[in-house]
N, CA, C and O atoms as CSV, one atom per row, in Angstrom:
chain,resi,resn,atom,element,x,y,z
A,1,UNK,N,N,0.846,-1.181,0.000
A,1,UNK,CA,C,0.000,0.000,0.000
A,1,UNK,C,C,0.893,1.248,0.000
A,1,UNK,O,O,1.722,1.469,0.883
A,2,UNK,N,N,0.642,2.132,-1.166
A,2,UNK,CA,C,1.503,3.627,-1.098
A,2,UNK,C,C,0.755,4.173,0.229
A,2,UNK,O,O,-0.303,3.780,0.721
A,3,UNK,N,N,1.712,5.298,0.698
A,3,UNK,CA,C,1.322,6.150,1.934
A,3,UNK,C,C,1.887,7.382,1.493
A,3,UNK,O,O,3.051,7.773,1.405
A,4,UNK,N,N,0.397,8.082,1.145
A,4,UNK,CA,C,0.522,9.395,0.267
A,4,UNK,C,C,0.919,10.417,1.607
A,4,UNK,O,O,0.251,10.598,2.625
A,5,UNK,N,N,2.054,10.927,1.284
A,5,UNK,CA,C,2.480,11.716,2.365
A,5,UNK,C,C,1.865,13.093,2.531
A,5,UNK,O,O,2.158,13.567,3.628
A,6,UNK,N,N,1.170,13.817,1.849
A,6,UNK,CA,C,1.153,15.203,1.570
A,6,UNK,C,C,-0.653,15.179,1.278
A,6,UNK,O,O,-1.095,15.713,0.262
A,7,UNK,N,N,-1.320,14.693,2.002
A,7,UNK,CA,C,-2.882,14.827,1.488
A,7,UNK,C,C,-3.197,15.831,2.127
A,7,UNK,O,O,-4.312,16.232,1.794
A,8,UNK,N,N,-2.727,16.415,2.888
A,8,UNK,CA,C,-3.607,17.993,3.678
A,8,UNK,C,C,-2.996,18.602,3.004
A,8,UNK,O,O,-3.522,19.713,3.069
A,9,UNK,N,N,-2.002,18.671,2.198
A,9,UNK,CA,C,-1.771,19.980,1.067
A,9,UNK,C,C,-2.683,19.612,-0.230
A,9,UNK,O,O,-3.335,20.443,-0.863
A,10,UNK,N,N,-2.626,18.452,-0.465
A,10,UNK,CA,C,-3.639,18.223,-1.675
A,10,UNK,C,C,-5.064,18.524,-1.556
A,10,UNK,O,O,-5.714,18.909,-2.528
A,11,UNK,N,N,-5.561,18.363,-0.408
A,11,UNK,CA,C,-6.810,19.136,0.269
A,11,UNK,C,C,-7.271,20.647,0.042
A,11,UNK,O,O,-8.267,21.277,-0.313
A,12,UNK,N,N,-5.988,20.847,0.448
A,12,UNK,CA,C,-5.991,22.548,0.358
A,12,UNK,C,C,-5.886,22.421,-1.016
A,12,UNK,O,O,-7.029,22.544,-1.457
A,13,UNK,N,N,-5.553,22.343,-1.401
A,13,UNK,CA,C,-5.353,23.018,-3.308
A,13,UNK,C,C,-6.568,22.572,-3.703
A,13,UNK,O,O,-7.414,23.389,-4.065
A,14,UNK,N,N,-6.895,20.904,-3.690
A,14,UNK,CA,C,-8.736,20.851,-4.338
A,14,UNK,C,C,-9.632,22.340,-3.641
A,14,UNK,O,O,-10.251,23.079,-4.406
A,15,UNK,N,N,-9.581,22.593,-2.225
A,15,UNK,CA,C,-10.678,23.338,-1.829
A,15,UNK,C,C,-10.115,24.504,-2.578
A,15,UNK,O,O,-10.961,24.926,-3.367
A,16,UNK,N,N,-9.032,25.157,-2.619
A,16,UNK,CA,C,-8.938,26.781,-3.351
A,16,UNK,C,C,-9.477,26.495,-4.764
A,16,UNK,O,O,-10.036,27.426,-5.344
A,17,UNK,N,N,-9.365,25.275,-5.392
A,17,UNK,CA,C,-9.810,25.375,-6.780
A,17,UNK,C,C,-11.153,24.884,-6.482
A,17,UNK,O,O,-11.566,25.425,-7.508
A,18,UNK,N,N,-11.807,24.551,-6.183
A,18,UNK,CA,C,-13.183,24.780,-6.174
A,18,UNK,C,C,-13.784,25.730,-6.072
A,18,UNK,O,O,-14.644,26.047,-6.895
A,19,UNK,N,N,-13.425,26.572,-4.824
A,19,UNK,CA,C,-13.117,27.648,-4.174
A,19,UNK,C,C,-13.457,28.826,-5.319
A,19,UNK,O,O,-14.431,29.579,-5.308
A,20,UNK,N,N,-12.604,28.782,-6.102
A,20,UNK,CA,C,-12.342,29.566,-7.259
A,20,UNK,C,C,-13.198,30.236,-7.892
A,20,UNK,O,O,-13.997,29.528,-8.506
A,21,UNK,N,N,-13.398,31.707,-8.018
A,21,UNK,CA,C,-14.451,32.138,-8.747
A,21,UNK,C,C,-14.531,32.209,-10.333
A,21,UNK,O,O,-13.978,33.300,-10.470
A,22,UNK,N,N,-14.775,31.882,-11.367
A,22,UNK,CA,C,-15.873,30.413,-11.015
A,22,UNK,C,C,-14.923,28.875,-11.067
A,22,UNK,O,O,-13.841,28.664,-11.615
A,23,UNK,N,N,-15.600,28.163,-10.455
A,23,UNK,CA,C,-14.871,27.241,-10.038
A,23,UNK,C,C,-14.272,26.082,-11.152
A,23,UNK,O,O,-14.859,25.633,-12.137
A,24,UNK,N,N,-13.057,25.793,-10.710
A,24,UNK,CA,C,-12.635,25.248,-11.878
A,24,UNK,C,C,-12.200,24.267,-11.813
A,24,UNK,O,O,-11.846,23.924,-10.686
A,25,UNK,N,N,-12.008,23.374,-12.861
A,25,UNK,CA,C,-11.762,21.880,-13.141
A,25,UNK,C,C,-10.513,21.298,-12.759
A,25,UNK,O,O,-9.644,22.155,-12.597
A,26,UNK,N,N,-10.219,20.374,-12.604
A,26,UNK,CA,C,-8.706,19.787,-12.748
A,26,UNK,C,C,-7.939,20.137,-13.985
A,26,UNK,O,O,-6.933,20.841,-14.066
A,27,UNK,N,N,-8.373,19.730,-14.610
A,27,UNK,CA,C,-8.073,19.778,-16.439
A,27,UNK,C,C,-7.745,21.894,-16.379
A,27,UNK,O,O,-6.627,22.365,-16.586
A,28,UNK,N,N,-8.634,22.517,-16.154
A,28,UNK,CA,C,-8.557,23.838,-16.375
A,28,UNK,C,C,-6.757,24.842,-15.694
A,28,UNK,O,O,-5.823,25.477,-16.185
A,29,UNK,N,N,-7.390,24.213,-13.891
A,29,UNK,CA,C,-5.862,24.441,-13.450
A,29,UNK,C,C,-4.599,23.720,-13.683
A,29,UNK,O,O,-3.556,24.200,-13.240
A,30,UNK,N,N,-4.597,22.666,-14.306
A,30,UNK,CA,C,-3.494,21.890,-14.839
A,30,UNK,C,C,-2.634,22.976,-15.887
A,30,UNK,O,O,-1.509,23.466,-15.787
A,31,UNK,N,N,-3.963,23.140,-17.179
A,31,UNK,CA,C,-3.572,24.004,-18.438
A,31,UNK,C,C,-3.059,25.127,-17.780
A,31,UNK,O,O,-1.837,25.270,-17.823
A,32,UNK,N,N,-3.989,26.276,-16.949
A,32,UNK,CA,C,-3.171,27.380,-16.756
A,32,UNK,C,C,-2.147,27.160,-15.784
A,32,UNK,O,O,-1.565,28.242,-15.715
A,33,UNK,N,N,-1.678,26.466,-15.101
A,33,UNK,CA,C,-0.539,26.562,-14.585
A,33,UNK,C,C,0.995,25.549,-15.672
A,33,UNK,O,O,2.211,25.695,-15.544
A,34,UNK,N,N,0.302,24.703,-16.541
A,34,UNK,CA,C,1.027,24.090,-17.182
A,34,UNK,C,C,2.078,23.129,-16.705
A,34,UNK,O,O,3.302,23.203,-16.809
A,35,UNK,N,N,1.238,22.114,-16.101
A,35,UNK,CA,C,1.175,20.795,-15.987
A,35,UNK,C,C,-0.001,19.528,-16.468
A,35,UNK,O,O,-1.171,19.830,-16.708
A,36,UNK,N,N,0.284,18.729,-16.520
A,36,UNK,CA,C,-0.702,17.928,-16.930
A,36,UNK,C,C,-1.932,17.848,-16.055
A,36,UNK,O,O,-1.966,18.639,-15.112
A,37,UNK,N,N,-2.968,17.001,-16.222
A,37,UNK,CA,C,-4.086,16.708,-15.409
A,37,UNK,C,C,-3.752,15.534,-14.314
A,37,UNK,O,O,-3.799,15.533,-13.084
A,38,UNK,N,N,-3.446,14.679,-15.140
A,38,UNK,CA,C,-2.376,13.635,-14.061
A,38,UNK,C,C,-1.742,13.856,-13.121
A,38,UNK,O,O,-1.927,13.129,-12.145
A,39,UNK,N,N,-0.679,15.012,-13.031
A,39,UNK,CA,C,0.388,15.389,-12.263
A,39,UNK,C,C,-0.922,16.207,-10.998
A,39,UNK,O,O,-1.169,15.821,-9.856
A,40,UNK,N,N,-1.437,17.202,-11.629
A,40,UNK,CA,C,-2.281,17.663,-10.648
A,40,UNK,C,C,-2.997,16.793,-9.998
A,40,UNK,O,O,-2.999,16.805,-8.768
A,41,UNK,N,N,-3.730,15.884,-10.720
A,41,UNK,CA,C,-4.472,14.613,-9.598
A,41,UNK,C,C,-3.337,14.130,-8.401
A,41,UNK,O,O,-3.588,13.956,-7.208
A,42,UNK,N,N,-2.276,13.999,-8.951
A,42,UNK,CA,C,-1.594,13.623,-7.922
A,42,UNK,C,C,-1.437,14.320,-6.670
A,42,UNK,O,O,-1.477,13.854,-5.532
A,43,UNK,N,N,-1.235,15.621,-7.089
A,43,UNK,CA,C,-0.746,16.406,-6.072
A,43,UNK,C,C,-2.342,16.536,-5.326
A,43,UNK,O,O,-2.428,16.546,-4.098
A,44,UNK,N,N,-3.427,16.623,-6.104
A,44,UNK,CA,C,-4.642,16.736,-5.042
A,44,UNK,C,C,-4.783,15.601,-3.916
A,44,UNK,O,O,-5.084,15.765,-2.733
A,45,UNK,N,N,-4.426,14.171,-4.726
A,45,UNK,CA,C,-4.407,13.329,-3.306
A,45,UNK,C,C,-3.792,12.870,-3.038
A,45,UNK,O,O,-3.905,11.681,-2.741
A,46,UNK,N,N,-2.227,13.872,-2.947
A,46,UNK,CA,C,-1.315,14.019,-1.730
A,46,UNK,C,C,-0.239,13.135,-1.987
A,46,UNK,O,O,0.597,12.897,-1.115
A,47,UNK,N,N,-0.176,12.418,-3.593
A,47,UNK,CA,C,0.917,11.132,-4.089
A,47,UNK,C,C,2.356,12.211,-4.280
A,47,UNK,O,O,3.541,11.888,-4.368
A,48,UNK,N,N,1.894,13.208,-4.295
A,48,UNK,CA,C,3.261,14.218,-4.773
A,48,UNK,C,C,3.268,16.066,-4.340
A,48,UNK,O,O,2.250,16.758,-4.300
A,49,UNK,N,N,4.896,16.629,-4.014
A,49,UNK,CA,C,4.397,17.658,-3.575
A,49,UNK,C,C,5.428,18.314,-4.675
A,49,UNK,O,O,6.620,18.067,-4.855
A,50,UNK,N,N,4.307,19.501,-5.540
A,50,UNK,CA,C,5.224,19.801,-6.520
A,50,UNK,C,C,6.437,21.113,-6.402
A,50,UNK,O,O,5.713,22.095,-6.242
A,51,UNK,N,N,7.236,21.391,-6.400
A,51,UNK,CA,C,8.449,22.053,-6.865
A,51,UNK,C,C,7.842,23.961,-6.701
A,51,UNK,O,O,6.701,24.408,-6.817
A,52,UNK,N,N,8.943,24.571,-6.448
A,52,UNK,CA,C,8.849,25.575,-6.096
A,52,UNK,C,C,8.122,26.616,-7.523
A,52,UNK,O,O,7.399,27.612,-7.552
A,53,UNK,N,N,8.565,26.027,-8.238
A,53,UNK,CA,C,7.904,27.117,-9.622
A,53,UNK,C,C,6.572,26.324,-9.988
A,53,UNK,O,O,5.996,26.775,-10.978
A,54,UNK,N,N,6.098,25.453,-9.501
A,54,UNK,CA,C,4.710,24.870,-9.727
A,54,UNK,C,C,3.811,25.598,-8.747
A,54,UNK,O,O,2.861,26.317,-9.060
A,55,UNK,N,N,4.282,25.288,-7.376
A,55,UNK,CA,C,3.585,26.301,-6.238
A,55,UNK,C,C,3.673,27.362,-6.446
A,55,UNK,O,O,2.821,27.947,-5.777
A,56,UNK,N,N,4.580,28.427,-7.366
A,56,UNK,CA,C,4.320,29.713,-7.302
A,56,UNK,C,C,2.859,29.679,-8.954
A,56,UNK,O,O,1.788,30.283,-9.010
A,57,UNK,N,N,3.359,28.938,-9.773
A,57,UNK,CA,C,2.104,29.196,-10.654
A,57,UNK,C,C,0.429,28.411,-10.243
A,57,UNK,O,O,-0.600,28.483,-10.915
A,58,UNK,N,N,0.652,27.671,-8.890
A,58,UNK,CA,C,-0.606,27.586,-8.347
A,58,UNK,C,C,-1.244,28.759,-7.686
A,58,UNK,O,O,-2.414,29.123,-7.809
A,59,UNK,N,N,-0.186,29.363,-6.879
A,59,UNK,CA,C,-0.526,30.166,-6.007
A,59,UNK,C,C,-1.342,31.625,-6.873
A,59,UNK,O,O,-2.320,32.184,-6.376
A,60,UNK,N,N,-0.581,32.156,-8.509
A,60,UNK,CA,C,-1.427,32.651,-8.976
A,60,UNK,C,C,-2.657,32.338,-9.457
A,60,UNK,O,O,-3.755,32.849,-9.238
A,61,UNK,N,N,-2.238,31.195,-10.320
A,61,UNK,CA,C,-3.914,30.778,-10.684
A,61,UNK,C,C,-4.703,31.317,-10.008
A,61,UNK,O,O,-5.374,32.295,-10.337
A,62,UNK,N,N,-4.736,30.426,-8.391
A,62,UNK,CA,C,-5.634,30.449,-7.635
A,62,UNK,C,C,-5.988,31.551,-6.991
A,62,UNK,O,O,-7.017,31.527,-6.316
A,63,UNK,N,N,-5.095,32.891,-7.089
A,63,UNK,CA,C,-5.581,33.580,-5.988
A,63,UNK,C,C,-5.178,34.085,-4.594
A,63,UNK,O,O,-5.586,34.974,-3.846
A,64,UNK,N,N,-3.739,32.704,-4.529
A,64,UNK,CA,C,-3.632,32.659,-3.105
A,64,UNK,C,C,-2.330,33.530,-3.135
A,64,UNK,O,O,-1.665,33.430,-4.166
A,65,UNK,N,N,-1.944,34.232,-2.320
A,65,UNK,CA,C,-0.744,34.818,-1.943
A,65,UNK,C,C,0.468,33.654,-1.422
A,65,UNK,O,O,0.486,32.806,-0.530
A,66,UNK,N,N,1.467,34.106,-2.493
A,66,UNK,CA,C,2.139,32.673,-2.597
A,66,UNK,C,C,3.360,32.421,-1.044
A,66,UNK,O,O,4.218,31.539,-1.066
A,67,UNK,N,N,3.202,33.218,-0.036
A,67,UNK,CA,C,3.422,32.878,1.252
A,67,UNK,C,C,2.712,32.004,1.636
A,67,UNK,O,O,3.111,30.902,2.015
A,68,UNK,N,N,1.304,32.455,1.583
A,68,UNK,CA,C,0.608,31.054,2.143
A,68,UNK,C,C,1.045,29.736,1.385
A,68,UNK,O,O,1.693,28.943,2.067
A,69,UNK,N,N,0.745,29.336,-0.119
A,69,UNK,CA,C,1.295,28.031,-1.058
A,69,UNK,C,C,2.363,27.833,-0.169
A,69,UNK,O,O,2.281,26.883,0.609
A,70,UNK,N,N,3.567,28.718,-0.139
A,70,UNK,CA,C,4.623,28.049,0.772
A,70,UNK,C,C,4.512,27.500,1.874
A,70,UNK,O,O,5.052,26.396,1.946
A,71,UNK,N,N,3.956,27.901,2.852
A,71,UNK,CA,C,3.749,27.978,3.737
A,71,UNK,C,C,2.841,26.670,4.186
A,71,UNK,O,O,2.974,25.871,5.112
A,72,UNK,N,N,1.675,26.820,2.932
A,72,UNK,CA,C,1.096,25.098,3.520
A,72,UNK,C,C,1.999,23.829,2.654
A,72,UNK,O,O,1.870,22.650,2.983
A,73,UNK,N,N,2.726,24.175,1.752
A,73,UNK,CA,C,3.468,23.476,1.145
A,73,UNK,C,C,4.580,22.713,2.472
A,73,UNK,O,O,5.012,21.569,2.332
A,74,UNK,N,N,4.793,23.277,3.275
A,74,UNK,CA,C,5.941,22.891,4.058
A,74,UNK,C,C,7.470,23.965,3.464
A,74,UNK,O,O,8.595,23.837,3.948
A,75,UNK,N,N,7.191,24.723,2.615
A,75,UNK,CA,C,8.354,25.476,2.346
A,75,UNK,C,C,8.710,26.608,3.638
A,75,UNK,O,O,9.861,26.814,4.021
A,76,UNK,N,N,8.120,26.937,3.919
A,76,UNK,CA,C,8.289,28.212,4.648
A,76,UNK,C,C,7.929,27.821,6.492
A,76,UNK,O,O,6.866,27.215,6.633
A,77,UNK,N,N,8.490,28.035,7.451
A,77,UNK,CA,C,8.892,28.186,8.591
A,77,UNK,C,C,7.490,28.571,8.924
A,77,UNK,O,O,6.921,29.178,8.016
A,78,UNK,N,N,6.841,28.375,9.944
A,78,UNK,CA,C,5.621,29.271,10.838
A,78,UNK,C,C,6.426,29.580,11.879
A,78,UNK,O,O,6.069,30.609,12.453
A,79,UNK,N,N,7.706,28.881,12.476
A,79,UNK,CA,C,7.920,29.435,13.966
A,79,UNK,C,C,9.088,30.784,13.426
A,79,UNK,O,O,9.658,30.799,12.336
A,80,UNK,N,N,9.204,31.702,14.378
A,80,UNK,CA,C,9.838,32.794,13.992
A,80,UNK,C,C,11.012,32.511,14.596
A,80,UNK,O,O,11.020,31.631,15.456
A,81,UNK,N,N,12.049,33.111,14.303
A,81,UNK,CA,C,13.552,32.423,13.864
A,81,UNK,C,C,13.718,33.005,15.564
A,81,UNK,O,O,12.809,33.675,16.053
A,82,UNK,N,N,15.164,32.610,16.488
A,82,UNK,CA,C,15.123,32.153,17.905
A,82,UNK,C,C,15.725,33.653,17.761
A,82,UNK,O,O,16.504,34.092,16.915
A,83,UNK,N,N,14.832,34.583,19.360
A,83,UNK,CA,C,15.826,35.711,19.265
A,83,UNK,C,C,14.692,37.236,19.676
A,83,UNK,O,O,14.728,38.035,20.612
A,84,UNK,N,N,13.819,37.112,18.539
A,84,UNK,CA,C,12.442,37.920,18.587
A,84,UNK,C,C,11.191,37.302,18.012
A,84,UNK,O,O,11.063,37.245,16.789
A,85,UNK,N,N,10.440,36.926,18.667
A,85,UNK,CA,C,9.449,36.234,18.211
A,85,UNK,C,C,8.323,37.328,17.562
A,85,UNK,O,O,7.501,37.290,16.646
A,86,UNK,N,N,8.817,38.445,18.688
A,86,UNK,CA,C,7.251,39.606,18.120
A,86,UNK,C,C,7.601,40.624,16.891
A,86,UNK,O,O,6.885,41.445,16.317
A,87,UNK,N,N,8.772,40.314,16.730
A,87,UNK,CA,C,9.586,41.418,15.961
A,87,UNK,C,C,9.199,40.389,14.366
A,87,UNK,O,O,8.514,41.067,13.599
A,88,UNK,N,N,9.363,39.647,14.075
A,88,UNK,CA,C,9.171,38.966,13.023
A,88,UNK,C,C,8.012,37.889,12.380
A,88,UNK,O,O,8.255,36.854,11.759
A,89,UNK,N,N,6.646,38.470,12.733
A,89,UNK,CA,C,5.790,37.641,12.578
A,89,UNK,C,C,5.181,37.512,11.245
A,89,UNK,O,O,4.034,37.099,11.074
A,90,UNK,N,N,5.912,37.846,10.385
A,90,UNK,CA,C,5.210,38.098,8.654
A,90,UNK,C,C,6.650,36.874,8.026
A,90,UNK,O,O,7.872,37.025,8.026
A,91,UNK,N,N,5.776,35.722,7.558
A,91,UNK,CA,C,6.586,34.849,7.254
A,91,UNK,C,C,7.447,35.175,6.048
A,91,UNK,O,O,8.486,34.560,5.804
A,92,UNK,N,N,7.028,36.055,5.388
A,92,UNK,CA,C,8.733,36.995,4.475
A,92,UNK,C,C,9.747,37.198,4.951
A,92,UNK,O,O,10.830,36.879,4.461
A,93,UNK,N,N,9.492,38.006,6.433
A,93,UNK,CA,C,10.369,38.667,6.792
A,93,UNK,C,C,11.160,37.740,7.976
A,93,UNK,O,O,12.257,37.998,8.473
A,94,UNK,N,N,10.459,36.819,8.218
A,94,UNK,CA,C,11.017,35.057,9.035
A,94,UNK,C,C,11.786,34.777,7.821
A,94,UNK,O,O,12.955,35.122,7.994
A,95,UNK,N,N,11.564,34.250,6.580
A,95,UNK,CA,C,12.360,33.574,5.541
A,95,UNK,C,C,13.238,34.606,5.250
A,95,UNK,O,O,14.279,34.095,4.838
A,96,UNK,N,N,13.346,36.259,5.274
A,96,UNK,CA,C,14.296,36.608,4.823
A,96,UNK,C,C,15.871,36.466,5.962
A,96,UNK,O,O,17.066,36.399,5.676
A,97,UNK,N,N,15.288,36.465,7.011
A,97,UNK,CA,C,15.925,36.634,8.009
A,97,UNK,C,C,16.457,35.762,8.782
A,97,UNK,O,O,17.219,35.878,9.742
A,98,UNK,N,N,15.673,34.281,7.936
A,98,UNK,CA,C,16.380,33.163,8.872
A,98,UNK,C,C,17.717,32.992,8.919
A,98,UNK,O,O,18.059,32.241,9.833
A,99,UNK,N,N,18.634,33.441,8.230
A,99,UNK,CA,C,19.933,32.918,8.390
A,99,UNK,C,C,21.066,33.961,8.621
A,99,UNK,O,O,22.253,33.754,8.871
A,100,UNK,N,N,20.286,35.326,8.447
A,100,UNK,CA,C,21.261,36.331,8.538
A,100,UNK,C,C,20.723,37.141,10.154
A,100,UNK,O,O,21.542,37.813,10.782
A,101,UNK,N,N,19.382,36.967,10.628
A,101,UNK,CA,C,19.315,37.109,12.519
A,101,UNK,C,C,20.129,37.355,13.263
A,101,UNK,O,O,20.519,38.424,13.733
A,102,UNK,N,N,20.569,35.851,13.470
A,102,UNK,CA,C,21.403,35.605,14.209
A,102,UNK,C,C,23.287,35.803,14.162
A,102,UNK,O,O,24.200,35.540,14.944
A,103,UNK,N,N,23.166,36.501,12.574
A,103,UNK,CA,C,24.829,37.044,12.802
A,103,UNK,C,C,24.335,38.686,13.054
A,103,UNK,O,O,25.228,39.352,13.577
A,104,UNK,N,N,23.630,39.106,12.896
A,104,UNK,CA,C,23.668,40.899,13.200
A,104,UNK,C,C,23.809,40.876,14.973
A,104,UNK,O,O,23.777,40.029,15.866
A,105,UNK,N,N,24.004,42.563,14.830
A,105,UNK,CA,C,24.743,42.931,15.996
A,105,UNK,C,C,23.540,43.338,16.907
A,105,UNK,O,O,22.639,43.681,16.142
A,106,UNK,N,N,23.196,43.432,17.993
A,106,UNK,CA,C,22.367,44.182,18.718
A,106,UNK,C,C,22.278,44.879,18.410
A,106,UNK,O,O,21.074,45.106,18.289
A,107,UNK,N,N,22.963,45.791,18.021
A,107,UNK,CA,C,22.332,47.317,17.773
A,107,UNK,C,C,21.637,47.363,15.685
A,107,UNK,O,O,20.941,48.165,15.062
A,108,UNK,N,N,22.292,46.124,15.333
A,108,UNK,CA,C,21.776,46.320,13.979
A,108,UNK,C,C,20.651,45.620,14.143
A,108,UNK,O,O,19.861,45.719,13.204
A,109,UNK,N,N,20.380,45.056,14.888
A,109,UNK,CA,C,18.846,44.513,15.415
A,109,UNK,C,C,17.957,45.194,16.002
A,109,UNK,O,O,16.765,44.902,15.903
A,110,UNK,N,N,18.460,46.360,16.810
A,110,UNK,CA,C,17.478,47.435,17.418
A,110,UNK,C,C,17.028,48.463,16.082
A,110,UNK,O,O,15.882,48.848,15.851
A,111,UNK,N,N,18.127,48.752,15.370
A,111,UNK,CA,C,17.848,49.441,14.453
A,111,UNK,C,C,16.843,49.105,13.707
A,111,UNK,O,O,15.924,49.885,13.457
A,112,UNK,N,N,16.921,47.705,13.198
A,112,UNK,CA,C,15.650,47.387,12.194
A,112,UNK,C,C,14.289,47.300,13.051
A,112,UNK,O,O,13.114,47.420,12.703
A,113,UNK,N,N,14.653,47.144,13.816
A,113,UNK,CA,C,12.903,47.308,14.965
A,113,UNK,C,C,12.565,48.298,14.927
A,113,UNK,O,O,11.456,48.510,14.437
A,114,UNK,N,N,13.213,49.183,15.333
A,114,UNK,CA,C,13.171,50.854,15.061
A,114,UNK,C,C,12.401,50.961,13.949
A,114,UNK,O,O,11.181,51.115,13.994
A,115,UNK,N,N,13.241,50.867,12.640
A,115,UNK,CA,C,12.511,50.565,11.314
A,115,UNK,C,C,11.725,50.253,11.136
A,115,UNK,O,O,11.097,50.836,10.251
A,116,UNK,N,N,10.979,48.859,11.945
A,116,UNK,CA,C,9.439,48.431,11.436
A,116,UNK,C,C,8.984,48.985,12.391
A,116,UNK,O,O,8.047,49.578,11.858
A,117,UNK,N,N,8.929,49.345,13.837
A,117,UNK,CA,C,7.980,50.359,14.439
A,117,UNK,C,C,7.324,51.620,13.570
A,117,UNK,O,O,6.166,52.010,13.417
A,118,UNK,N,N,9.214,52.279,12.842
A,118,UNK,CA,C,8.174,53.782,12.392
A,118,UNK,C,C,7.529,53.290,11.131
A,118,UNK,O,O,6.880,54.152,10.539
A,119,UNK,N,N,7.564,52.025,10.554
A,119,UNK,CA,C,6.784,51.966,9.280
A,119,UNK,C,C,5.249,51.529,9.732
A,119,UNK,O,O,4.278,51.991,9.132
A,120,UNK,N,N,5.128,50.748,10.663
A,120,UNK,CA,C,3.867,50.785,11.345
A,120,UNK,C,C,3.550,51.820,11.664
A,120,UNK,O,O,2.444,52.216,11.295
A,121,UNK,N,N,4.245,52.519,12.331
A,121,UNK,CA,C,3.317,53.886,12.773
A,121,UNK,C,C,3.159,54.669,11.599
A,121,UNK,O,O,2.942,55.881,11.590
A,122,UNK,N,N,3.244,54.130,10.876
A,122,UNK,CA,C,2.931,55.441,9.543
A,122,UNK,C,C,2.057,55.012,8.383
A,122,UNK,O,O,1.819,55.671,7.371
A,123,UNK,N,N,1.533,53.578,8.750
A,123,UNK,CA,C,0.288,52.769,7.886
A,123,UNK,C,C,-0.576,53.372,8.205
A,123,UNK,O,O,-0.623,53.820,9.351
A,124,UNK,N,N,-1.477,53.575,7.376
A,124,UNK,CA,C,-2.765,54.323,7.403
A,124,UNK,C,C,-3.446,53.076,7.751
A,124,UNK,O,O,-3.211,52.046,7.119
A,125,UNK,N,N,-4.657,53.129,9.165
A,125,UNK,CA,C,-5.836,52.234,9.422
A,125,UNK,C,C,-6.585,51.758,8.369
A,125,UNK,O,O,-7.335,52.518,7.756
A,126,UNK,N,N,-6.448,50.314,8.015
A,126,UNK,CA,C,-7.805,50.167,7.125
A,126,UNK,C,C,-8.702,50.244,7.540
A,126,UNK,O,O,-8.875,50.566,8.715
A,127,UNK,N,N,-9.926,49.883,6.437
A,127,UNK,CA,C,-11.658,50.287,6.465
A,127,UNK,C,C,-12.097,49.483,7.706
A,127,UNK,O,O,-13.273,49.503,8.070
């Protein structure tokens, strides 16, 4: 018996393409992302998890902001890198930062906080 490793990502991708305004076929998101229908069946029930330039042309198709695709893909980190947990909660700025964090200096670390404080304080409230 195969043991499809990846069926809660294949989950998620059937529901966004259903999801889809108007909702669309296997066959449909295969063509516009340009893979077969096959390959996509697979990946819906979870026999395969496809490659970084497949998840980014799912993530348009569908709609989804391709942090999230990563993100339920298993590409991208949810825990925030060891150090500041509150300082880095936008998983961009976790992936940009995972590996270069932990060599900056304290003070080049206060600085960029600094930085995203005054850029927060200067977002206009949405509706």
């Amino acid at each position: 018996m195969t043991e499809f490793r990846y069926i809660k990502f294949g989950n998620r991708i059937r529901r966004w393409r259903q999801a889809s305004q108007p909702p669309m076929t296997q066959r449909e998101l295969a063509g516009r992302i340009g893979v077969s229908n096959g390959f996509l069946a697979h990946i819906e029930t979870g026999r395969t998890l496809p490659g970084i330039r497949t998840l980014r042309a799912l993530a348009k198709a569908l709609g989804v902001p391709e942090t999230e695709m990563l993100r339920e893909a298993g590409y991208l980190s949810t825990a925030p890198p060891p150090g500041d947990e509150r300082l880095l909660v936008d998983p961009e700025l976790r992936e940009f930062f995972r590996d270069d964090w932990s060599r900056l200096t304290t003070d080049e670390k206060e600085w960029f906080k600094d930085f995203v404080r005054l850029l927060k304080s200067r977002r206009k409230p949405g509706p």
